[in-house]
Each structure stands twice: as structure tokens, then as C-alpha cells.
ZAPA-101111 format. One line per 4 residues: for each residue x, y, z of C-alpha. Coordinates in nm, 3 decimals, decimal comma, padded with zeros to 5 digits. Example, Ala and Ser with C-alpha at 12.3 -4.5 7.8 and 13.67 -1.06 7.14 Angstrom:
residues 2
01,230/-00,450/00,780 ~ 01,367/-00,106/00,714;
***
This chain:
residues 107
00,000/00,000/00,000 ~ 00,330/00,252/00,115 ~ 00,386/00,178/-00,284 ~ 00,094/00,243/-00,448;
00,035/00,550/-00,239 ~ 00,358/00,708/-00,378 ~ 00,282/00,652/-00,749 ~ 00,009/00,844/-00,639;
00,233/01,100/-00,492 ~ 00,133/01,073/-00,121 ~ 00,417/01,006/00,154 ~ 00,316/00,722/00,331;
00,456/00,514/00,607 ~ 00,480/00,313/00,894 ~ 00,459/00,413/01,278 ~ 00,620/00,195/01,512;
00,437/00,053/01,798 ~ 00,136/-00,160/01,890 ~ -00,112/00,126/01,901 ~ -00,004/00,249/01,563;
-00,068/-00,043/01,344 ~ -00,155/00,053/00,973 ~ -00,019/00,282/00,691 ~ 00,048/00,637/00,784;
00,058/00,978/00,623 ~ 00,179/01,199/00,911 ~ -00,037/01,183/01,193 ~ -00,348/01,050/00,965;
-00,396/00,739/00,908 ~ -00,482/00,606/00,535 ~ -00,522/00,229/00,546 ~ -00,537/-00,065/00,802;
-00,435/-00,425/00,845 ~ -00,608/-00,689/01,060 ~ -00,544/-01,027/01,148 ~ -00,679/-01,325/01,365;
-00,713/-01,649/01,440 ~ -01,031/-01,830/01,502 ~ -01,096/-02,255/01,541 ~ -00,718/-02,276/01,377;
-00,817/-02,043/01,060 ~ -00,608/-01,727/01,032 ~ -00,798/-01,423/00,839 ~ -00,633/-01,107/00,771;
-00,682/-00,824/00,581 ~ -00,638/-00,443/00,475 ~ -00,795/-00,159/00,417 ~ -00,695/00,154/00,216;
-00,911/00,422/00,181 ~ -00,967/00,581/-00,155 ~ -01,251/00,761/-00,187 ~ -01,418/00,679/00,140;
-01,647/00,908/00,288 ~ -01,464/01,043/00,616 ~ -01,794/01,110/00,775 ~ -01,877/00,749/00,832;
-01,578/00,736/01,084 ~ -01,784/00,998/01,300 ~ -02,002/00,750/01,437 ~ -01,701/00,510/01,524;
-01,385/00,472/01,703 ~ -01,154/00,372/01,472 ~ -00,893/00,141/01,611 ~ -00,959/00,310/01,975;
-00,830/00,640/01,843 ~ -01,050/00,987/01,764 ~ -01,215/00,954/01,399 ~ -01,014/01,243/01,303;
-00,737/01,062/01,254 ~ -00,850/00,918/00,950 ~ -00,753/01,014/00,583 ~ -00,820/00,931/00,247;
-00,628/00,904/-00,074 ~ -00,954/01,155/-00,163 ~ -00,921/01,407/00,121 ~ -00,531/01,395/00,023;
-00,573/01,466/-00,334 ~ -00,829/01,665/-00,274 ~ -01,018/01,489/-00,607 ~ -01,150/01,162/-00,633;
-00,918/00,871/-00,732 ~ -00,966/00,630/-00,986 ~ -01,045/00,279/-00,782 ~ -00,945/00,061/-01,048;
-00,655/00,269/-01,069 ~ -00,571/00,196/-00,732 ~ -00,694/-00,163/-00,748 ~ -00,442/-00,226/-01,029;
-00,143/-00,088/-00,843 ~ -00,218/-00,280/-00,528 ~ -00,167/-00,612/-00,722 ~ 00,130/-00,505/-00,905;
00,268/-00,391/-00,608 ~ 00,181/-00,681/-00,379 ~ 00,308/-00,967/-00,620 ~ 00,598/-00,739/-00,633;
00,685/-00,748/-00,278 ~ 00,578/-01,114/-00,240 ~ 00,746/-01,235/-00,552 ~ 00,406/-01,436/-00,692;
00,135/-01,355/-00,935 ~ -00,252/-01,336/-00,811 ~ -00,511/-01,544/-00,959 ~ -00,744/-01,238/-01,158;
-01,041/-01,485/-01,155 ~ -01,205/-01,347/-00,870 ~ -01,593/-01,473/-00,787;
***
């Protein structure tokens, strides 16, 4: 995600420490990452936001911290961002950085 946010032209990085988990553009916070086990099955996960509506973060406490913490690649840019755009990049970037190729026959 740190990738694809600079062909984008946004400074992104991490934090360190337990609290600060995620992808980070100065004190906001652009994306997160999850992960858990459950009966022996691991899930994880991220999420970067694009063109996410900042507002619905008002009504939540996003990762324990104050919703104003949050950012988009949107409020950022100031313009909305082409998803597949982003999309695209995230793949490149992840098979990249994990040396494999993704399967693009998604249900």
C-alpha cells in the first residue's frame, strides 16, 4: 500500500508501535491491516481508503483512536481517485513485494 500510495504521490509510512498499526501519512492514518485467528483459521486483511467518505468514521472509534485521525487518498488529493486505478497498483505492487502472481479470476 506505502507503494501504491507514492505513485500516487502521497508520503506514506509506517509508525512503530502496537497502538499504531496501519499505513500512515503523518499523523493520519490512510489504510489498516487486521489479522486473527479463530478454530485454527487465520484471516487477515487491509484496508486503504480511496474515496471513502470520512464522515462514516464519525459514528465510530476507529482502532480506539478519535475519527479524526482518519484520511483518504480523496481528502489527500483533494479529487476523487480512480479505484481501479488503485486496485491495479495494489496487485502489481503486492506480487511485487511477495514475488508471486494473483489469480485475476475473482468470484
Amino acid at each position: 500500500m506505502i507503494r501504491t500510495l507514492g505513485e500516487f504521490n502521497i508520503k506514506a509510512g509506517r509508525i512503530e508501535g502496537k497502538a499504531k498499526t496501519g499505513v500512515w501519512v503523518g499523523e493520519k492514518k490512510i489504510a489498516s491491516i487486521g489479522a486473527a485467528v479463530r478454530n485454527w483459521i487465520s484471516f487477515h486483511g487491509f484496508a486503504l481508503n480511496v474515496n471513502t467518505d470520512m464522515r462514516y468514521f464519525d459514528i465510530i472509534e476507529p482502532c480506539g483512536m478519535p475519527s479524526s485521525t482518519m484520511t483518504s487518498m480523496k481528502a489527500i488529493l483533494k479529487e476523487p481517485v480512480s479505484f481501479n486505478r488503485v486496485k491495479n497498483s495494489v496487485i502489481q505492487n503486492f506480487e511485487d513485494v511477495f514475488q508471486l502472481t494473483l489469480s485475476t479470476a475473482m468470484p
